[in-house]
N, C-alpha and C positions, 0 to 999 in steps of 0.2 A: 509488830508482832514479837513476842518475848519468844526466845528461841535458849534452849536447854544447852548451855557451854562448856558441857562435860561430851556433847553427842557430836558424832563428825557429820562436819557440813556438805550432806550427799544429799542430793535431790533423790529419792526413790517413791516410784511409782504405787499409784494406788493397787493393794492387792499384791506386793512384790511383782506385778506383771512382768516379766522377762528378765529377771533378778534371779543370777544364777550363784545358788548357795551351798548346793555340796558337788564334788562327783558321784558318778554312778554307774554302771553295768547292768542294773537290771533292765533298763529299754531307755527307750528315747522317743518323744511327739517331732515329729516334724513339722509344724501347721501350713507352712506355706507350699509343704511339696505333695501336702495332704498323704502321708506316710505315719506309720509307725511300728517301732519292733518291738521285741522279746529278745535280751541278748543280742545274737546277731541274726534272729530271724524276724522275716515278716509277720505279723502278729496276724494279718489276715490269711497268709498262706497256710499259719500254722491252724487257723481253725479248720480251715479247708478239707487242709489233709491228715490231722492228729488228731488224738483224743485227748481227752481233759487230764487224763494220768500224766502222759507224757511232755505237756506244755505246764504240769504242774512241777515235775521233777525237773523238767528246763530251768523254771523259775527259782526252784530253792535248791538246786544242785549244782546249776551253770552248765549242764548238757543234756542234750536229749538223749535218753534212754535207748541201747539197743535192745532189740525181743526180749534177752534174758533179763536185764534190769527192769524194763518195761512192766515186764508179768509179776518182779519181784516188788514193785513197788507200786504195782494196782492191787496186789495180794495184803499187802502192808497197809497200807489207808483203807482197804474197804473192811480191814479188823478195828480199826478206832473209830469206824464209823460208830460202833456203840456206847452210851453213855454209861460212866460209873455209876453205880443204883443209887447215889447221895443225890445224882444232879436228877435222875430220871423222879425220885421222890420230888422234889419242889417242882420241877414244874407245874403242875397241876395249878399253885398256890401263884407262880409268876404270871402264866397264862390271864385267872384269874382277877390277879391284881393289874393286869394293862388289858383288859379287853378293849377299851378304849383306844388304846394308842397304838396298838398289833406286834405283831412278831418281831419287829426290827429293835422297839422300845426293849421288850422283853430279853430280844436276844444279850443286851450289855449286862442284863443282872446274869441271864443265864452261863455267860461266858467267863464273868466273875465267880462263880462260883466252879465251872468246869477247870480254869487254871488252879482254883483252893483244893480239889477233891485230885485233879493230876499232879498236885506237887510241884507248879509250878515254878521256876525261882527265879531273883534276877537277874536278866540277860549279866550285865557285870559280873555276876560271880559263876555264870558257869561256861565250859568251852564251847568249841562252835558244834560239836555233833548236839549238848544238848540243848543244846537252842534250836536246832534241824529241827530233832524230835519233838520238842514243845509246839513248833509251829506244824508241823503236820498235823498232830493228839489233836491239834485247836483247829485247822482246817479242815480236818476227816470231820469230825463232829458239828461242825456249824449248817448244813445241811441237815441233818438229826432233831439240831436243836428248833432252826425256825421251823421245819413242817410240825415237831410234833406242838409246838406254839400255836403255831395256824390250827389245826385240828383239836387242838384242847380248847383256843377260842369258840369255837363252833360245836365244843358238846361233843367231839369226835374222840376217840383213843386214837391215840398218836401208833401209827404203823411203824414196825420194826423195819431198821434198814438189813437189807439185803447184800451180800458179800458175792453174789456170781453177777451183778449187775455192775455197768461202769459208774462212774459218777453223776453223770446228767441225768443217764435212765434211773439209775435208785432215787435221784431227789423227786424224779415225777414220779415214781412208785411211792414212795412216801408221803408224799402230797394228794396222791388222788385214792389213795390205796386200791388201785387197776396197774393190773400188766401195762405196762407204759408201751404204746406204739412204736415201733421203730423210728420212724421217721420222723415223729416226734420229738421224739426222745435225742434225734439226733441234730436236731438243729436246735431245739435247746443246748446241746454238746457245743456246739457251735456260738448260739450267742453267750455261754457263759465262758469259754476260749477268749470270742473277742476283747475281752472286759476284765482279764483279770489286772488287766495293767497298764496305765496312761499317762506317764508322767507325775511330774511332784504335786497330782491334783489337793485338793482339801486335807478328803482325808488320808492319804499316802504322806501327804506333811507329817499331817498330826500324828501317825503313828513313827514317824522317823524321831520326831520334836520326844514324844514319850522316851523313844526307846533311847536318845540321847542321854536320859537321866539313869541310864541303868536297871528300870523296871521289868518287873515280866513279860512276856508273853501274851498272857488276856489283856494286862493293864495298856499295853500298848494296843492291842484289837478293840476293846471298850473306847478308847479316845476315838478311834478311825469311825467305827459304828457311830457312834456320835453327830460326826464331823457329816456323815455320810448321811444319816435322818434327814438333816438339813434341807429343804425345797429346792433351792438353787441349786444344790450337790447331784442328790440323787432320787430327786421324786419327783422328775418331770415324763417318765413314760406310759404312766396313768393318765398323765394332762393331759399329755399329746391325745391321748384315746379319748378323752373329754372332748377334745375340738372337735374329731369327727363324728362325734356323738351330736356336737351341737349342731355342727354343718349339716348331717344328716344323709344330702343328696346331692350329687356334684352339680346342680344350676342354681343352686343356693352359696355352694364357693365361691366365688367372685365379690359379695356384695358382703358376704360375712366377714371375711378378712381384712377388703378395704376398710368397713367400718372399727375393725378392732385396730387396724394399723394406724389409722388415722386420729383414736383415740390416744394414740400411746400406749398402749395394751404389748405386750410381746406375748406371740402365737409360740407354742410351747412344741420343742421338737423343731426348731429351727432355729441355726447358726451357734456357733462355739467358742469359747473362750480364747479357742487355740489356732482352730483350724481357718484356713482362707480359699478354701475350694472344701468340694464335698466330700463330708466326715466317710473315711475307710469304712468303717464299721456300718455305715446308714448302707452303703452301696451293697456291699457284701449282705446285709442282712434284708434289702428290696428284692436282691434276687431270692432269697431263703422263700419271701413274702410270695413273689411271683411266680416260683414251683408250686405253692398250693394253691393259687389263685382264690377266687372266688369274688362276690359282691362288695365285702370289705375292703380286699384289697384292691381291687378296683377304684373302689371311691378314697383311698390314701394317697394311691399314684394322684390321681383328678388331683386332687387337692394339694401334692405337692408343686404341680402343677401351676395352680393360684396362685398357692401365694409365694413362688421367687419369680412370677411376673410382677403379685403385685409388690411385692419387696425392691425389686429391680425397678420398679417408678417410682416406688414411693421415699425410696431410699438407695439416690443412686449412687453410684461408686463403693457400695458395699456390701460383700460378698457375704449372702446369708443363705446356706443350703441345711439343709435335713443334717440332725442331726442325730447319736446314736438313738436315741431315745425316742424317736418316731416311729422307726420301724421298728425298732425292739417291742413295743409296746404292743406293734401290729402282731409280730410273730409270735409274743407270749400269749396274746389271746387265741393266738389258732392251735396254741398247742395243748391249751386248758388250762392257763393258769391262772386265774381272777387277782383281778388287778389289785388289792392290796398287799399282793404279792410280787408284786414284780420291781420294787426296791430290796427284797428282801431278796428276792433271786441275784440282781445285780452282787449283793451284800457275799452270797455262797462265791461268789466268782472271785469278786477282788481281796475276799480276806488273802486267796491266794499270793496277789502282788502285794500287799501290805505285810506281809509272813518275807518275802521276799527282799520288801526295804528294810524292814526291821533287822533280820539276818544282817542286809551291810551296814546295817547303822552301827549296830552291837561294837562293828570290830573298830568304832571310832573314840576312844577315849574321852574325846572333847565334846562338854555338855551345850548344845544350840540354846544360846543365851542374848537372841537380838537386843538393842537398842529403842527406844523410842524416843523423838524428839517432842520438849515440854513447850506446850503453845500455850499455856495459861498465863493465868497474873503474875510479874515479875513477885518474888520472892529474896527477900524475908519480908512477910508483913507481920503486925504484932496480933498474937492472937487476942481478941474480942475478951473481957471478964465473963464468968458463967453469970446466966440472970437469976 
């Protein structure tokens, strides 16, 4: 094997797996103690017991809010919740143009053109308040941007966001255009809390990799969104609902999943990249599941049930539990929100910690410029005459 003798001779793991390439302060995955934070809080306690303002101003401020900052800065974002009338005109025309491919597709043109019409600039040339400001303008609005997506998909007028509502409840309000239920409305609050931030995932790379090169703002959120489309990334808690959809009835579990395990199949919404005991957010968000109970949820437990028995025979010595994405999918359907929507929902949450990495990337000078090692045909060969 011809090996590139300009590149240092490091064995590195497929995927960078456990390849630790910057420092950071915005959280940390723990996988093995099945942990994770925001700063220096619990990321599940913070859903618990906060709302989405104030574990957003944690995120891009580095503290949590007391009342006064709290109210000033639920008052501040829920003013940029409105788009500038340049971006509110095309949509129409972007909708449109991705009916096909939904809200999330649409959302990178949409978001390219909201950093053109806010004046976005490059992180490198401006200071850290306005780069704050840019990542707020851009997280108040992404909310905005996919519901009125989804609803101009479907022939709908896009509902105007609401400034007396919090952030979880205005995105159901604008999604369903109904007074969003409380309770609804709050464990949504809740699973978009849990999720705005996991680690140097996909797309939190990719948006740190952009903002390395001194780009804006959008330009750094259109890679992430990107990064985030992706199936492996962020579009398995449709699937997950796919499974139960197929399973149907829990005496039908047992025989389904063997057969799919035993094909080589991976059951979707179980086990994680990271994690080696059960995903925080799956536990925290069974209980969400198991306060509104019903038939559904009923047959998800059943079936979580299955299969890490049959995962435990079938594959033993490792540890495959529920992941976020299982029960998420359960809890977005009870709270109304159809499933082509629930990567786009994750999407409202984690621009949050993507605005977050980007902010400490900015203040790094030095452009992320990895290496790769050349496995081809030794070199110099003579090039071939044209025929």
């Amino acid at each position: 094997m011809s090996v590139n003798r300009t590149a240092p001779r490091v064995e590195v793991p497929r995927g960078l797996a456990g390849v630790v390439v910057t420092d950071t302060r915005v959280g940390d995955v723990r996988g093995i103690e099945g942990f994770y934070h925001y700063r220096e809080y619990s990321a599940v306690e913070l859903a618990r017991t906060r709302g989405f303002e104030d574990v957003w101003h944690l995120l891009v401020h580095g503290i949590l809010p007391d009342p006064g900052r709290a109210a000033s800065f639920a008052a501040e974002t829920a003013r940029l919740r409105r788009l500038p009338e340049d971006v509110r005109a095309a949509l129409p025309a972007i909708a449109a143009a991705g009916r096909d491919s939904g809200p999330l597709a649409g959302l990178r043109t949409a978001l390219s053109l909201l950093g053109a019409a806010r004046g976005f600039r490059p992180v490198y040339d401006t200071d850290p308040e306005r780069r704050r400001a840019d990542t707020v303008a851009a997280c108040a609005a992404v909310p905005t941007l996919l519901t009125a997506l989804y609803r101009l998909g479907r022939g709908l007028e896009p509902v105007e966001p609401r400034e007396d509502l919090p952030y979880g409840a205005n995105y159901l309000y604008m999604l369903t255009g109904e007074e969003p239920d409380p309770r609804r409305a709050r464990a949504v609050e809740q699973y978009l809390i849990s999720t705005i931030d996991h680690g140097f995932n996909a797309s939190t790379f990719t948006a740190r990799v952009i903002a390395s090169t001194g780009a804006d703002v959008a330009a750094c959120l259109v890679g992430a969104v990107g990064a985030l489309s992706g199936p492996l990334h962020g579009g398995a808690p449709s699937r997950a609902l796919d499974t139960l959809d197929a399973i149907g009835t829990p005496d039908r579990a047992d025989a389904w999943i063997r057969e799919r395990v035993l094909a080589g199949d991976r059951v979707m919404g179980f086990g994680h990249a990271v994690y080696r005991t059960e995903d925080p957010r799956s536990r925290m968000l069974r209980e969400i599941a198991l306060d509104f109970g019903g038939p559904r949820v009923d047959l998800a437990v059943e079936v979580e049930r299955h299969v890490e028995a049959v995962l435990t025979e079938l594959k033993p010595g490792r540890e495959l539990h529920t992941n976020v994405e299982y029960y998420a999918g359960v809890v977005m359907e009870l709270c109304g929100l159809p499933r082509e929507m629930f990567t786009p929902t994750f999407a409202a949450a984690r621009v949050v910690g993507w605005s977050a990495n980007i902010l400490e990337q900015a203040t790094d000078p030095k452009i992320i410029r990895p290496v790769a090692r050349y496995v081809g045909p030794e070199p110099p060969v003579a090039v071939p005459p044209a025929a």
